[in-house]
VEXDREN-2710 file (C-alpha; in Angstrom, 1 decimal):
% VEXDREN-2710
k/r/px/py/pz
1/UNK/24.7/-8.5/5.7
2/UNK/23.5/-6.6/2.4
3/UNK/20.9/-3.8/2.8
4/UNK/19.4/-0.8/0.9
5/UNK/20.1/2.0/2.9
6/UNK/19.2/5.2/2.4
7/UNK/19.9/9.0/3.8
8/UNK/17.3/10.8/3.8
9/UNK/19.0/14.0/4.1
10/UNK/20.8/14.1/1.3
11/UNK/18.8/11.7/-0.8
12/UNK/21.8/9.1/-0.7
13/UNK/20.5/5.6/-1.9
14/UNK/23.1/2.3/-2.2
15/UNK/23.7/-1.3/-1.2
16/UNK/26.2/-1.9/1.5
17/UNK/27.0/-4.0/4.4
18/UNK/25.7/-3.3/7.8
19/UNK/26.3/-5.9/11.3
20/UNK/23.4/-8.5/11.3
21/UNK/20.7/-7.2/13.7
22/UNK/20.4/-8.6/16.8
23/UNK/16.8/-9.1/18.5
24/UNK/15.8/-7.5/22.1
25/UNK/13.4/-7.7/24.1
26/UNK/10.1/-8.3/22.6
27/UNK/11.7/-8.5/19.3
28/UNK/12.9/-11.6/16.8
29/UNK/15.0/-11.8/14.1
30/UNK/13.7/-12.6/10.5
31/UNK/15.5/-14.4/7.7
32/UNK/14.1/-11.9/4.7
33/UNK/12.7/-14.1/1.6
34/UNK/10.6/-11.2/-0.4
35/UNK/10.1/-7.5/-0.3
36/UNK/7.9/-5.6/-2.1
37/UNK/9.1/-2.5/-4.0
38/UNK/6.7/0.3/-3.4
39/UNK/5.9/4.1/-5.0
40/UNK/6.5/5.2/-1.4
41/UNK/10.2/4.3/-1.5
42/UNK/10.7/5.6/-4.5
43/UNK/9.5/9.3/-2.8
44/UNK/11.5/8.4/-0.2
45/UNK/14.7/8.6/-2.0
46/UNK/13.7/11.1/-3.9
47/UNK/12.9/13.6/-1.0
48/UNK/8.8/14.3/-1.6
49/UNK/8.6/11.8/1.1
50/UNK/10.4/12.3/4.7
51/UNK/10.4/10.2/7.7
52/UNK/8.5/11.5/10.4
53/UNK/10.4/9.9/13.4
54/UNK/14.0/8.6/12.1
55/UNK/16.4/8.7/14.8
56/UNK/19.2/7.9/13.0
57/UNK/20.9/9.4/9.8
58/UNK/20.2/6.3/7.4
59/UNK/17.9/3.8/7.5
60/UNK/17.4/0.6/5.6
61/UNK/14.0/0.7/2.9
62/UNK/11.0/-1.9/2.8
63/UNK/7.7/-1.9/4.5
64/UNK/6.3/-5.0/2.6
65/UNK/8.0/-8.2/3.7
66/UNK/7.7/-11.7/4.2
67/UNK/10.0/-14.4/5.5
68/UNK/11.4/-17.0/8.5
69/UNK/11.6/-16.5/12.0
70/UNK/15.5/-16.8/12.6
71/UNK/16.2/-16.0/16.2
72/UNK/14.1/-15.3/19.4
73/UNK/14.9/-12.4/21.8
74/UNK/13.6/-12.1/25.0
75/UNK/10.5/-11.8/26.3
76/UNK/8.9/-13.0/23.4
77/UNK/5.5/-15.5/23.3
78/UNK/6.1/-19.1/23.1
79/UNK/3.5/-19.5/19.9
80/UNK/6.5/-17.9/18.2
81/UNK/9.6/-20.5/17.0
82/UNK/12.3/-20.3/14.4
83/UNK/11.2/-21.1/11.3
84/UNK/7.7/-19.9/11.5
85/UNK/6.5/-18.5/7.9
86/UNK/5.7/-14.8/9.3
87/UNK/4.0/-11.8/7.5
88/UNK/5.4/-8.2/9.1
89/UNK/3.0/-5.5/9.5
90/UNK/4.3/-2.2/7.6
91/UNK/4.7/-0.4/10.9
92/UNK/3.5/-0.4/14.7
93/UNK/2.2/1.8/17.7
94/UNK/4.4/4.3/19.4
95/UNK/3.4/3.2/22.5
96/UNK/3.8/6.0/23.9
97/UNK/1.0/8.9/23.2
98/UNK/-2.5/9.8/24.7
99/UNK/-4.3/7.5/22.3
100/UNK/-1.9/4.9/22.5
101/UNK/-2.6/4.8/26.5
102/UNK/-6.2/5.1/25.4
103/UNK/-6.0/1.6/23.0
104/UNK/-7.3/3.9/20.2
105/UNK/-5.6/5.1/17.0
106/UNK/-2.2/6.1/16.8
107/UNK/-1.6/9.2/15.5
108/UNK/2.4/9.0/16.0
109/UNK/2.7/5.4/14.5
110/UNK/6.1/4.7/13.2
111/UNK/6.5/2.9/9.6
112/UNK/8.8/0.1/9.2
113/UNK/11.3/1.3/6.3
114/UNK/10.9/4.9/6.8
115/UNK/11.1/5.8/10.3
116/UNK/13.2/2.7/11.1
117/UNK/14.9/-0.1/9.4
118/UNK/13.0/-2.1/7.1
119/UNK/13.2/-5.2/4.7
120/UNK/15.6/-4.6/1.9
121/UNK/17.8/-6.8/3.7
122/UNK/19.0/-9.9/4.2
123/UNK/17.7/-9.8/7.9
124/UNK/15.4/-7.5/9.5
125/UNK/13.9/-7.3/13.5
126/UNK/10.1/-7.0/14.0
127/UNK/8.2/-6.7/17.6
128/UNK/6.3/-10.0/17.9
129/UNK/3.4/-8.0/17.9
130/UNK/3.7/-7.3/14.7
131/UNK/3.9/-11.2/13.8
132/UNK/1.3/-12.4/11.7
133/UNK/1.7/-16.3/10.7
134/UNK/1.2/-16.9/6.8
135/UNK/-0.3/-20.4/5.3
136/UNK/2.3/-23.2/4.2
137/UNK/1.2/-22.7/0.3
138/UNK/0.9/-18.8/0.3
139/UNK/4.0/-17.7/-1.8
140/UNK/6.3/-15.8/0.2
141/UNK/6.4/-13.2/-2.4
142/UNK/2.6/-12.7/-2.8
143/UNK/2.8/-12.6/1.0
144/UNK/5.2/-9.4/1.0
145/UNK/3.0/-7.4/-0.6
146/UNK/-0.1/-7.9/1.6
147/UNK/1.2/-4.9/4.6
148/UNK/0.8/-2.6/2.0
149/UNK/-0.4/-3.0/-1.4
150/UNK/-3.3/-4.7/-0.6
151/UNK/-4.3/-3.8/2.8
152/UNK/-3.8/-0.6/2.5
153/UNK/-6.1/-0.1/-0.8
154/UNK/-8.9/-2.6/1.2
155/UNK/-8.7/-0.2/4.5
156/UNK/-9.4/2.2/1.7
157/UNK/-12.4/0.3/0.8
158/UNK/-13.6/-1.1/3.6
159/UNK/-13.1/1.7/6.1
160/UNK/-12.4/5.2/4.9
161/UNK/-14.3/4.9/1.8
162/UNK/-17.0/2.7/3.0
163/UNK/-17.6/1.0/-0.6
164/UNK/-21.2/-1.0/-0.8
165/UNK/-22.1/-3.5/-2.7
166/UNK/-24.1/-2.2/-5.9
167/UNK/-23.0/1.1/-5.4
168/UNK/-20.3/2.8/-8.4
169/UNK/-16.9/3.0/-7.4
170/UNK/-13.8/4.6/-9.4
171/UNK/-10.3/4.3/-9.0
172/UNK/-7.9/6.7/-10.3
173/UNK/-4.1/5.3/-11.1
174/UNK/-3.8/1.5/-12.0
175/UNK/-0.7/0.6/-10.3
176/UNK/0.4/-1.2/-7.3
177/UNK/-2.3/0.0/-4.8
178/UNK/-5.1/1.0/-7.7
179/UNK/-5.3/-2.2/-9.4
180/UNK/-5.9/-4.1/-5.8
181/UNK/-8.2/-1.3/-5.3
182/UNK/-9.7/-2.5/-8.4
183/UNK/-10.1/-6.5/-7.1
184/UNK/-11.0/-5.7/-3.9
185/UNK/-14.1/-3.4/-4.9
186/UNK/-15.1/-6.7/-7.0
187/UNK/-14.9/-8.4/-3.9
188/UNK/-16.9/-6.4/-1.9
189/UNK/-19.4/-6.4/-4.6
190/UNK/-19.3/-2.8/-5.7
191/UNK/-20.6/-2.0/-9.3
192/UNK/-20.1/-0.5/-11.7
193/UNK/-15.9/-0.2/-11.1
194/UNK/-14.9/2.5/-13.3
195/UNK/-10.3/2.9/-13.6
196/UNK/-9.1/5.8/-14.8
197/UNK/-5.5/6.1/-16.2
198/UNK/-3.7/7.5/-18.9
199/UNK/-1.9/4.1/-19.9
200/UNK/-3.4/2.1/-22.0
201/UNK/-1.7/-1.1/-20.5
202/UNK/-2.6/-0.2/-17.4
203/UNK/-6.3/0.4/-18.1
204/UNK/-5.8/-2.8/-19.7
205/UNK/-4.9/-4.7/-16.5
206/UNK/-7.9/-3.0/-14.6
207/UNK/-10.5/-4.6/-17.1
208/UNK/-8.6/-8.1/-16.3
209/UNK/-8.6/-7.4/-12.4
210/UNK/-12.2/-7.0/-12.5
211/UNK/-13.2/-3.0/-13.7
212/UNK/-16.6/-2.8/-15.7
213/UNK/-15.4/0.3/-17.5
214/UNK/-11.6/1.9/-17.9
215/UNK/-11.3/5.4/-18.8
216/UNK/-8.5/7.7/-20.5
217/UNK/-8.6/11.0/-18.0
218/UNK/-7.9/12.7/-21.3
219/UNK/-10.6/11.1/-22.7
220/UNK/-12.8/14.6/-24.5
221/UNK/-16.0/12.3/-23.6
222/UNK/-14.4/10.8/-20.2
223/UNK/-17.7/12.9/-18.3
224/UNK/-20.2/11.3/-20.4
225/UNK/-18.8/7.7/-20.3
226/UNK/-18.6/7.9/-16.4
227/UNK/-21.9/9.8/-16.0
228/UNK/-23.8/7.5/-18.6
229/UNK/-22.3/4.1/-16.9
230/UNK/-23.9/5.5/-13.4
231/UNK/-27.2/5.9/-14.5
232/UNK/-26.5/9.7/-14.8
233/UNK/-25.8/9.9/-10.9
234/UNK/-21.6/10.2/-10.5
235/UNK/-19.8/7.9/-8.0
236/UNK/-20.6/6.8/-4.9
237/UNK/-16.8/6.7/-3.9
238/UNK/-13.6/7.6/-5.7
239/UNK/-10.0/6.6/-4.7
240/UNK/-7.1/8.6/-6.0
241/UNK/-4.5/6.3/-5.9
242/UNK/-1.8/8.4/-7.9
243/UNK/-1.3/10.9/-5.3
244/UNK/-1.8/14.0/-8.3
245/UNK/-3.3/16.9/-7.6
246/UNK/-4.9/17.3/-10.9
247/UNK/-6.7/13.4/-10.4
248/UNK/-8.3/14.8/-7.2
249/UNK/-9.7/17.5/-9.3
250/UNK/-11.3/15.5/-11.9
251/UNK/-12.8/12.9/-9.3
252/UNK/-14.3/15.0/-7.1
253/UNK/-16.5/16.4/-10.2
254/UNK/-17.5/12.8/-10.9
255/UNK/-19.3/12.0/-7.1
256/UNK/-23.2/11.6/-6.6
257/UNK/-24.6/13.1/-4.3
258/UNK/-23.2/12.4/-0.5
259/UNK/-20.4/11.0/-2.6
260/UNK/-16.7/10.5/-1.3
261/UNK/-13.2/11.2/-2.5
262/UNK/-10.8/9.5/-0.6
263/UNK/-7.1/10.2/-0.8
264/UNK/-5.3/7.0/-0.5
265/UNK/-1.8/8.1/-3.5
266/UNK/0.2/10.5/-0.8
267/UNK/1.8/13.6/-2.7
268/UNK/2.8/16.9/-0.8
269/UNK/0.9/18.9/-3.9
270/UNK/-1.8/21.3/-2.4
271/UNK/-5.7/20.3/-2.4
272/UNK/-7.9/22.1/-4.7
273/UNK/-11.7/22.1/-4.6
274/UNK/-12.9/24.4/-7.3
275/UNK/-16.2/24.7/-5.9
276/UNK/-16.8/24.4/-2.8
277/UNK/-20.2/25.5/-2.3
278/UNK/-21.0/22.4/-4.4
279/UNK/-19.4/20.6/-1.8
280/UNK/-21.4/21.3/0.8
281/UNK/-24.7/21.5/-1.0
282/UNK/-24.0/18.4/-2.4
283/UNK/-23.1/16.8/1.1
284/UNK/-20.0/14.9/-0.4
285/UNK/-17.0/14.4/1.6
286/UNK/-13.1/14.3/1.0
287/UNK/-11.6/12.1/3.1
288/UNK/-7.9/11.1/3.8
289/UNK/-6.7/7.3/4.3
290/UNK/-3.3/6.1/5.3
291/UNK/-2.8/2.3/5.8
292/UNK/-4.8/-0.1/7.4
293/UNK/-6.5/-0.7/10.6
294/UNK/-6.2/-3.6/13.3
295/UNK/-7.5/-6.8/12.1
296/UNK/-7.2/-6.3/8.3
297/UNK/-4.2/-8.1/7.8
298/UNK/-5.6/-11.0/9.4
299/UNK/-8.9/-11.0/7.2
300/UNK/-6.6/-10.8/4.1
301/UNK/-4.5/-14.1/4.9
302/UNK/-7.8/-16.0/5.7
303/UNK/-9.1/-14.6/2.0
304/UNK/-5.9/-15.8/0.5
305/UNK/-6.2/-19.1/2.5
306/UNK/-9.7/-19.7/1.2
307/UNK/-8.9/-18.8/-1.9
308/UNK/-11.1/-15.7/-2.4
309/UNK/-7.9/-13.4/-3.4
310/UNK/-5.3/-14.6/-5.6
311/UNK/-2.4/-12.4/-6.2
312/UNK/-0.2/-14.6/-8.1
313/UNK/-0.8/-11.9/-10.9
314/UNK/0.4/-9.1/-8.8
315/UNK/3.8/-10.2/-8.8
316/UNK/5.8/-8.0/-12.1
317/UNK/8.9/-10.0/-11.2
318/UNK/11.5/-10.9/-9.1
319/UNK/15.4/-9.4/-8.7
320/UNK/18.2/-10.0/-6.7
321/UNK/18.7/-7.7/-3.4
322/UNK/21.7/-6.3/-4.4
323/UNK/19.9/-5.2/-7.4
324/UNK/17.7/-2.7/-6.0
325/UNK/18.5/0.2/-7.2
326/UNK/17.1/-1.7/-10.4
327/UNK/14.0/-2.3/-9.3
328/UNK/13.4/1.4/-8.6
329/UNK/14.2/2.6/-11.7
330/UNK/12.1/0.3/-13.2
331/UNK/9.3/1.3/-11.2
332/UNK/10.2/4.8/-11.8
333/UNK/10.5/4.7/-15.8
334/UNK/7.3/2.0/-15.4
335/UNK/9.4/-0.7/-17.4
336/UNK/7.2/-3.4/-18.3
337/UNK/4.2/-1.9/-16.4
338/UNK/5.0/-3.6/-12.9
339/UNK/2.4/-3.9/-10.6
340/UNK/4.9/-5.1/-7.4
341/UNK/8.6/-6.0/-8.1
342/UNK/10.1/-8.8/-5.8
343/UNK/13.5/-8.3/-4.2
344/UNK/14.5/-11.8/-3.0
345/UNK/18.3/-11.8/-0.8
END
């Protein structure tokens, strides 16, 4: 079969052939039919990223994917047949540490697409545990992108950050994972919603997904605009979803009182606070937010299901697997703007 694979130690990216998987125990085979294009695999092939727990010398790339049960292995529950429409989670438990044993947080959890093989392929395996069923008329391609680009901007916003309802919420970098960030706070009620990015498309975009107020960080009266929109009090909460050290700089100046910077965009660059005696007079927090938790990807198929979340306008386009390396220059030169590029096998 076709697959993206990448080395990691040299920064070697292509399309070859690899065997079909075959499932073991535990696992099943899935038939891929969309896979989300992601800023993280982007840093992964070019090396400011790097796996954590790769075994092997190459692996293949995708963490966001949807598709079709193919083939059962062994030991896997009944409720789970061939051709089930199926969801995979972006990564799963090591199973094997103190807090694993515990049934608490994993702290060595391994990502699909980065510390083992992934999505960009025509077939990929997935533990059954990390099988979640997806509604007959949720597009397989809006499906995809829920393991990462949404849920991991909502865990953001539901957990980490703890956004409220009437409180002021910004959201710095309006791509894939800011402009969710952007649609979720209007879900959750938070107000104003202020995004901040230096394109104007993209502040654009944030205005249609829901923002009250979209800012130019270069903006010479970007303090004012935020400050007078707040009442004169700052943010409750701000989400850097770009992963730049000099966003985290400019957002942590903007929090109220006992307000909250949460680093969702990841970046190696180091953390800066100018002032930290403000900091702690201040009581405000920074705070840092990786994925999602248990349970969240569940709640996001039922809002899809209901109809409270649409995100037929998060999908930029579609391409061909064996276009790939496409789609990540695209993403990388931000050709048309993309929120989430497809690739379909």
């Amino acid at each position: 079969m076709l697959a993206g694979r990448l080395a990691p130690e040299t920064g070697t990216f292509g399309m070859r052939e690899v065997p079909v998987p075959e499932p073991g125990p535990g696992q099943v085979r899935v038939r891929v039919r969309a896979a989300g294009v992601c800023l993280s695999d982007v840093h992964l092939i070019d090396g400011s990223l790097r796996p954590a727990f790769l075994s092997e010398p190459e692996v293949t790339l995708g963490h966001e994917i949807a598709g079709e049960i193919d083939t059962i292995g062994p030991d896997v529950p009944g409720r789970w047949l061939p051709g089930a429409r199926v969801v995979l989670a972006a990564g799963e438990r090591c199973g094997q540490c103190e807090r694993c044993v515990r049934f608490e947080g994993c702290l060595a959890g391994r990502t699909r697409g980065v510390d083992y093989d992934g999505g960009w392929a025509e077939y990929t395996l997935a533990s059954h545990q990390t099988l979640f069923a997806i509604p007959d008329d949720l597009p397989f391609d809006q499906a995809a992108i829920v393991p990462d680009a949404v849920s991991t901007p909502w865990g953001a916003i539901t957990g980490t950050g703890r956004a409220e309802a009437g409180r002021p919420a910004g959201v710095w970098g309006i791509g894939g994972l800011g402009v969710h960030a952007v649609q979720l706070l209007r879900l959750v009620g938070a107000a104003p919603i202020i995004a901040v990015d230096p394109l104007e498309a993209a502040r654009e975009r944030a205005l249609a997904f829901g923002a009250d107020l979209a800012l130019d960080p270069a903006d010479p009266d970007f303090t004012e605009r935020l400050f007078a929109v707040t009442g004169g009090m700052g943010l409750d909460v701000a989400y850097d979803m770009a992963g730049v050290g000099a966003v985290r700089e400019q957002a942590i100046r903007c929090l109220d009182a006992g307000g909250r910077l949460v680093l969702v965009g990841l970046t190696p660059e180091p953390l800066t606070v100018a002032n930290s005696i403000v900091l702690s007079v201040r009581g405000q927090q920074v705070l840092g937010h990786y994925g999602y938790r248990p349970g969240d990807l569940e709640r996001l198929i039922e809002l899809t299901r209901y109809h409270r979340l649409d995100l037929s306008r998060s999908i930029s386009g579609t391409m061909p697997l064996a276009d790939a390396p496409d789609a990540v220059e695209a993403l990388v030169t931000k050709t048309g703007n993309p929120i989430r590029l497809i690739l379909v096998p």
